[in-house]
Structure formats: structure tokens, C-alpha cells
PAZAPA-4460 file (N, C-alpha, C; in steps of 0.05 Angstrom, whole numbers, plus 32768, in hexadecimal, padded with zeros to 4 digits):
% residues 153
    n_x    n_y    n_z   ca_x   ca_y   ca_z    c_x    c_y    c_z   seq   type   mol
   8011   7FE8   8000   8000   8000   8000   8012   8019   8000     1      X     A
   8008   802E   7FF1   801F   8047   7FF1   8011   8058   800F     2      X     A
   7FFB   8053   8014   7FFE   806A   802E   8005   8092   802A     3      X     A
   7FFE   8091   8010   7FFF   80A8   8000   7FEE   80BE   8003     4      X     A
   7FCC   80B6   7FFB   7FBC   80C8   7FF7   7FA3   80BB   8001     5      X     A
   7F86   80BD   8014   7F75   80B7   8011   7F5F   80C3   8009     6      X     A
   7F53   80B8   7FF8   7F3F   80C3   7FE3   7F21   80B7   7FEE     7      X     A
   7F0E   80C1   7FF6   7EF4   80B4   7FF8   7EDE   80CA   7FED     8      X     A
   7EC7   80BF   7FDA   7EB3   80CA   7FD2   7E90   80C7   7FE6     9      X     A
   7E84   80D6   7FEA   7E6B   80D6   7FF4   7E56   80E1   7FE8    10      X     A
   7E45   80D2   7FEA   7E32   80EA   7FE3   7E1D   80EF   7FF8    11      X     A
   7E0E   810A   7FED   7E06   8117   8014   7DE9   8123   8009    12      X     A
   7DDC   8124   8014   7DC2   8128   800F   7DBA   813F   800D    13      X     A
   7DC0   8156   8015   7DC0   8170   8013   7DD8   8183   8003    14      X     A
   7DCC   819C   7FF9   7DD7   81A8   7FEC   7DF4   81AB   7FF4    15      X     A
   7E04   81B7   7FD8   7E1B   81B7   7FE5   7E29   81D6   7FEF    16      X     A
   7E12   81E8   7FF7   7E15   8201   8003   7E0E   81FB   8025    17      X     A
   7DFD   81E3   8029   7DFC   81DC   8048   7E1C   81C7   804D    18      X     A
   7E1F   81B1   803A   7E3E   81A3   8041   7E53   81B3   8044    19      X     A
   7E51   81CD   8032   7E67   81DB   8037   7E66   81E7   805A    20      X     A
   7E51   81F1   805A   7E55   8204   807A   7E54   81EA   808B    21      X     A
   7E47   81D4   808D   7E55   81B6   809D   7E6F   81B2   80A9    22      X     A
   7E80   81B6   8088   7E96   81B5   8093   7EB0   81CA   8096    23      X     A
   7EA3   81E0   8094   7EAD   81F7   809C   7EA5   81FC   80B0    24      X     A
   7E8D   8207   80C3   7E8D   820C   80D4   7E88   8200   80EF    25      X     A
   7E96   820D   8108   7EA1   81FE   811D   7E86   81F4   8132    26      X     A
   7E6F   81FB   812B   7E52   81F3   8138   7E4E   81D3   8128    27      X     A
   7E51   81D2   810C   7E4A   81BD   8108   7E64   81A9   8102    28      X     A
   7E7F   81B2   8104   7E9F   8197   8105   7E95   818D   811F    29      X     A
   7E94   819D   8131   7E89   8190   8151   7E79   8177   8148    30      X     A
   7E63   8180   813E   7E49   8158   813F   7E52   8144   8128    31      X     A
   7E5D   814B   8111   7E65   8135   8105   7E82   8127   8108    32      X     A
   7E91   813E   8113   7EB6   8135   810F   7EBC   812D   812E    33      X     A
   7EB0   814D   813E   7EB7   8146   8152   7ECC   814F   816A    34      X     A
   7ED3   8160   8156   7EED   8176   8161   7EDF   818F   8161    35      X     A
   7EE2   819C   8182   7EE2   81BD   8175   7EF5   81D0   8166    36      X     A
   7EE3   81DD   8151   7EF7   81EA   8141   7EF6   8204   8147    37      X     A
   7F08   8214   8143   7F11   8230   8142   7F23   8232   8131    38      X     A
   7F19   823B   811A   7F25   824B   8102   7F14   8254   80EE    39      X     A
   7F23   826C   80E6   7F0E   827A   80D0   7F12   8267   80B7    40      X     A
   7EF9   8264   80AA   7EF7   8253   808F   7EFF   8263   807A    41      X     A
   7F0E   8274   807B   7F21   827D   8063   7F3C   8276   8055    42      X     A
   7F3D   8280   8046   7F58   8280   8035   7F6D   8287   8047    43      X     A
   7F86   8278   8057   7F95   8283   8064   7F89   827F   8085    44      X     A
   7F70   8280   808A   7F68   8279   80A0   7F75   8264   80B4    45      X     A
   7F83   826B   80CB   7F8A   825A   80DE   7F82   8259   80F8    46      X     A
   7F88   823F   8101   7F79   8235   811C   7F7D   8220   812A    47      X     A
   7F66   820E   8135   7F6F   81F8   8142   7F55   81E9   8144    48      X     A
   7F5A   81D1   8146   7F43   81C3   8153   7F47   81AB   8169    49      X     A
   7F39   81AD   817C   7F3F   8199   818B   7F26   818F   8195    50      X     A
   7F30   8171   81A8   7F1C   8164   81A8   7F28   8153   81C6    51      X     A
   7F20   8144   81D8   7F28   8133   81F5   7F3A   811E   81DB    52      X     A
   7F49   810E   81E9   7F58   80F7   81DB   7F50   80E0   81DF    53      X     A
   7F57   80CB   81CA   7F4D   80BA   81D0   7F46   80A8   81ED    54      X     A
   7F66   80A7   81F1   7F6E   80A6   8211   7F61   80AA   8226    55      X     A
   7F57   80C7   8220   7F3C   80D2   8239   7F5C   80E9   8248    56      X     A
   7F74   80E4   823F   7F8A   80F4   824A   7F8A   810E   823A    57      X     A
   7F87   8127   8242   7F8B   8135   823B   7F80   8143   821C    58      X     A
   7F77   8152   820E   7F7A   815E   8203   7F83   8157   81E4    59      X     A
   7F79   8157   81D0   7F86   815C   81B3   7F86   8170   81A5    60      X     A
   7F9D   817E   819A   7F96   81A2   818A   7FA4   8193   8176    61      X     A
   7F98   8199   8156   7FA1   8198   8146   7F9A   81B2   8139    62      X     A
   7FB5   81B7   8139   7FB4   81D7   8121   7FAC   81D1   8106    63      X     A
   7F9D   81E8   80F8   7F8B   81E6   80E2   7F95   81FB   80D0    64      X     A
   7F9C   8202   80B7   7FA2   8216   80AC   7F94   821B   8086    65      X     A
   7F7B   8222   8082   7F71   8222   8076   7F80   822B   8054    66      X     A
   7F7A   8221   8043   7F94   8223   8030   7F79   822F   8015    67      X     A
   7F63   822B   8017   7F51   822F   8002   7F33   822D   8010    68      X     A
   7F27   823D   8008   7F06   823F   800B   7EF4   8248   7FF7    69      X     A
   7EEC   823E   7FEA   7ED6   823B   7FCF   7EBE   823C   7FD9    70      X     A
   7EB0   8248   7FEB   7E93   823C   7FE8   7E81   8240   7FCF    71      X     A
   7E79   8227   7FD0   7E76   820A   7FDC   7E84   81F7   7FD1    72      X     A
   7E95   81F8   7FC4   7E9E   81E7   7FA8   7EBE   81DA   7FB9    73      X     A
   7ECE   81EA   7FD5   7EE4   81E3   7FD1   7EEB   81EC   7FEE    74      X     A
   7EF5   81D7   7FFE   7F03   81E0   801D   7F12   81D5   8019    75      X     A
   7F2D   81DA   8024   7F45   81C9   8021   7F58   81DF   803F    76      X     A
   7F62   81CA   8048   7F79   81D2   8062   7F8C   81C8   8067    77      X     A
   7F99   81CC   8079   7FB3   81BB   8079   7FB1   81B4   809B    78      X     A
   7FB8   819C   80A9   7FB6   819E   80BE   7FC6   818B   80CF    79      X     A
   7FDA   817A   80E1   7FDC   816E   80EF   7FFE   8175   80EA    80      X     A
   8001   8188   80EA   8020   8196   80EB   8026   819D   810D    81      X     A
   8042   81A3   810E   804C   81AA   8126   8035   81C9   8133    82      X     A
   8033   81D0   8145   8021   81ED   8150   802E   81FC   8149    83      X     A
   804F   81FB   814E   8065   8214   814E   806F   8216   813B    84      X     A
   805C   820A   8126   806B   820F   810C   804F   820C   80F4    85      X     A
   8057   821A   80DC   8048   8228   80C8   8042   820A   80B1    86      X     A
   8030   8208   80AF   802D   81ED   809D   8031   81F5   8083    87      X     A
   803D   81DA   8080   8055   81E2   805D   8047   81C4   8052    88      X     A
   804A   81B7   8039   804C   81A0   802D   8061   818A   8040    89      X     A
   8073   8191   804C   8090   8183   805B   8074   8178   8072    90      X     A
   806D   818B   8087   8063   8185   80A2   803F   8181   80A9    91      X     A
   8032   817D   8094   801D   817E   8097   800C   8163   807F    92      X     A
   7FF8   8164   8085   7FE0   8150   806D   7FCB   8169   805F    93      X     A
   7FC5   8165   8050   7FB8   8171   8040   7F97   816D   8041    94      X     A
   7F81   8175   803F   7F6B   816E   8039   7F5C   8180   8029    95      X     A
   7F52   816B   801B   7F3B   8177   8004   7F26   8173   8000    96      X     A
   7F0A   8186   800A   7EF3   817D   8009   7EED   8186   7FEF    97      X     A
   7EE4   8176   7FD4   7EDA   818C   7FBC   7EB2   8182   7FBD    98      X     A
   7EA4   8191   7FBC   7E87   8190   7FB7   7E82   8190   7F9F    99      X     A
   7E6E   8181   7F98   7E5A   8187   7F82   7E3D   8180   7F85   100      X     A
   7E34   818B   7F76   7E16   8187   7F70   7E0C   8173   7F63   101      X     A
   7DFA   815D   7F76   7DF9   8145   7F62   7DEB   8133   7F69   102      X     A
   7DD1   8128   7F64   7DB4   811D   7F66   7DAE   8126   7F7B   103      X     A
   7DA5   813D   7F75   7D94   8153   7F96   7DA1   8155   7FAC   104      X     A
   7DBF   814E   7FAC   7DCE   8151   7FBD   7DF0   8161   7FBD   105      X     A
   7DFF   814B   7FC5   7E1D   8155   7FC7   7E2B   8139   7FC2   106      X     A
   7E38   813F   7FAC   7E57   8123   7FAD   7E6B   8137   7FB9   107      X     A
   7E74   812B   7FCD   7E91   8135   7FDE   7EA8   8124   7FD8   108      X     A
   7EB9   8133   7FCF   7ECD   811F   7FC6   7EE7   812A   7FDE   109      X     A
   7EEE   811A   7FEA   7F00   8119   8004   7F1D   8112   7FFA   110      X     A
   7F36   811E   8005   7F4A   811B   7FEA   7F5E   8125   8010   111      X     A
   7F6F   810F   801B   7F81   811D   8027   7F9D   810D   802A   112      X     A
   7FAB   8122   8021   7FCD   8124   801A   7FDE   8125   802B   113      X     A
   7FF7   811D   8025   8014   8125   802F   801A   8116   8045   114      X     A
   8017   80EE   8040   801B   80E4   8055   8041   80DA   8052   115      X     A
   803D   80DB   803F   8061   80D3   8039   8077   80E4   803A   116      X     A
   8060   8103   8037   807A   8120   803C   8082   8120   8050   117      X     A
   8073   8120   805F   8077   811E   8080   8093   8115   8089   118      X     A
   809F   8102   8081   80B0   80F2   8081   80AD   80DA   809D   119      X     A
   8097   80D9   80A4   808F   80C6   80BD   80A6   80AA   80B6   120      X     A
   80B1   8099   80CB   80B4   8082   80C5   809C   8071   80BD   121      X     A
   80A8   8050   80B1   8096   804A   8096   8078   803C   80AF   122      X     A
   8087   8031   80C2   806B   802E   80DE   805F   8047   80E7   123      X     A
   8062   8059   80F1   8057   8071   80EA   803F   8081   80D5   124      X     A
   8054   8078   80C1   8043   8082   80A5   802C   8078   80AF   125      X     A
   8031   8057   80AB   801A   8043   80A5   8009   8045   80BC   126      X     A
   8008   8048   80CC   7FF2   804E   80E4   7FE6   8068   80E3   127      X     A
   7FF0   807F   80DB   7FE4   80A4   80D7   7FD3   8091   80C3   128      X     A
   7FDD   808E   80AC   7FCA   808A   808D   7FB0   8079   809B   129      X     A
   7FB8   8066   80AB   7FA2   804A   80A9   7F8C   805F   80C4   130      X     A
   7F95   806F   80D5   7F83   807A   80E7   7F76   8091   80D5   131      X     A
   7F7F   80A4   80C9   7F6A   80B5   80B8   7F60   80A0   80A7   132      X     A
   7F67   808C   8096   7F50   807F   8082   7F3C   8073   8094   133      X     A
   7F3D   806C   80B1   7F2B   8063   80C4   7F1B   807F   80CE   134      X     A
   7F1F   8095   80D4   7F1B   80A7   80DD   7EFF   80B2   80C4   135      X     A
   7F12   80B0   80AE   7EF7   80C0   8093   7EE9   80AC   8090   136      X     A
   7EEC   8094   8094   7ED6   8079   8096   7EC6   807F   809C   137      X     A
   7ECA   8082   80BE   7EB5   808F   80D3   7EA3   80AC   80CC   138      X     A
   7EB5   80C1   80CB   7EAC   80D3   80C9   7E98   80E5   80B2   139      X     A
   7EA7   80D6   8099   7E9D   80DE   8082   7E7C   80DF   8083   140      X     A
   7E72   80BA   808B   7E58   80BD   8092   7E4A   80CD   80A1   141      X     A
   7E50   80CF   80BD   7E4B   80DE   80C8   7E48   80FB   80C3   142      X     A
   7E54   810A   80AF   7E54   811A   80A1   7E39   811A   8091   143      X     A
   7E3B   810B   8084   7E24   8109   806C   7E04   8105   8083   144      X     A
   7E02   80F9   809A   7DEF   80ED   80A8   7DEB   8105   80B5   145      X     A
   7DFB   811A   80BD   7DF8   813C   80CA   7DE9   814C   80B5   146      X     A
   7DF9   814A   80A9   7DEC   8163   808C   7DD0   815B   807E   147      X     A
   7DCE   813C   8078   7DB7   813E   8075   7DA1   8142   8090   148      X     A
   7DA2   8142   80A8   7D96   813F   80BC   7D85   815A   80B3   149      X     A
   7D95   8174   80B1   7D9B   818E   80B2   7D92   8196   80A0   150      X     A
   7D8B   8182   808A   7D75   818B   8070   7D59   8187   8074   151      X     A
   7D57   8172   8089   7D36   815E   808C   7D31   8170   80A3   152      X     A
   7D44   8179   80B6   7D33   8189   80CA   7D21   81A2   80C5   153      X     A
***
């Protein structure tokens, strides 16, 4: 397995002017993802999100640094880089939410990068990659099962 890029497609029941503010704003990352967020959904926008750990020990901040915002067509950020430092291609993963419009709904096409830049060792690698492809497993739905909630209510 290259441990390179994970790519997953959804489709979501509601428009893709409500998926976009889903997963931009920090009222609704809280019920589907699960982390509180704080950061502005702009171009250049930086921040953090955190969430209790798995552990129940302490605390998780993952810094967030918004690299593109299209509404509704295009979020993309960069995120699980060092705090004290500025996310580059070298220290961070990439993510790409692109939207479209498509049988009365939204295809979300999920696109996230830069597990080999990183330079993680090759056990390393393979455990980051295999926990976010478990992570968008989970979440992705959960995503799609929020947004449409939020159309029927």
C-alpha cells in the first residue's frame, strides 16, 4: 500500500450551500466530527481545533490553517503540523473538500494529502494513514447523516 493520499466520495442529501457551512462552521464540526473549532473559514484563516483524547488524558489541539474557501464548491486546509510552526507541504496533510450539485443533493469528494512528505518512519506513516482512513470512514457518514438531518428539520 503507498499510504499516500486518501480519497473517499459521498453523497449527501442536501444542498451543497448547507454541506459547505457543515463543514466550515464551528457549531456544526462539533456534531458530526467532533472537535471544537476555532478558525475563520477563509483563505489564509488560522486556528485550532480540539477535542478530550482518546485516552480520556488530557486534551487534543490540532492547528488548522485554511489554504482555500470557495463557497460552496471548495474548502481545503492544512492541518496536523507542529503549533510553533507555519504549515508548509514538509509538516502538515492536506485536505480537500470539493462540492457539487448532484441528484438533489451534494457529491463530496474528500481528497487528503502529504502522508509521505511528512517524512514519518515507515510504522508511523502506516498507522497516521490507516487512523484518518478509519477516522473519514466514521466521520464522513456522520457528516452526510448531520446535513441531511438539517434539511428535514
Amino acid at each position: 500500500m503507498e499510504y499516500g493520499t486518501i480519497a473517499r466520495e459521498i453523497h449527501i442529501d442536501a444542498a451543497p450551500e448547507v454541506v459547505y457551512e457543515v463543514i466550515t462552521k464551528p457549531e456544526h464540526i462539533a456534531q458530526w466530527w467532533g472537535f471544537d473549532a476555532s478558525f475563520p473559514a477563509v483563505s489564509g484563516g488560522a486556528g485550532r481545533m480540539t477535542k478530550q483524547r482518546r485516552d480520556g488524558i488530557g486534551t487534543l489541539v490540532v492547528p488548522i490553517h485554511v489554504v482555500e474557501a470557495d463557497a460552496p464548491r471548495r474548502f481545503v486546509f492544512r492541518w496536523v503540523h507542529p503549533q510553533d510552526r507555519p504549515a508548509t507541504s514538509q509538516n502538515s496533510l492536506l485536505v480537500t473538500f470539493e462540492l457539487a450539485p448532484a441528484d438533489r443533493g451534494t457529491l463530496l469528494r474528500l481528497t487528503e494529502a502529504g502522508f509521505r512528505e511528512i517524512g514519518w518512519e515507515a510504522a508511523q506513516l502506516e498507522a497516521h494513514y490507516r487512523s484518518h482512513c478509519a477516522g473519514w470512514d466514521q466521520h464522513l457518514p456522520n457528516l452526510a447523516a448531520y446535513a441531511a438531518g438539517l434539511v428535514r428539520a
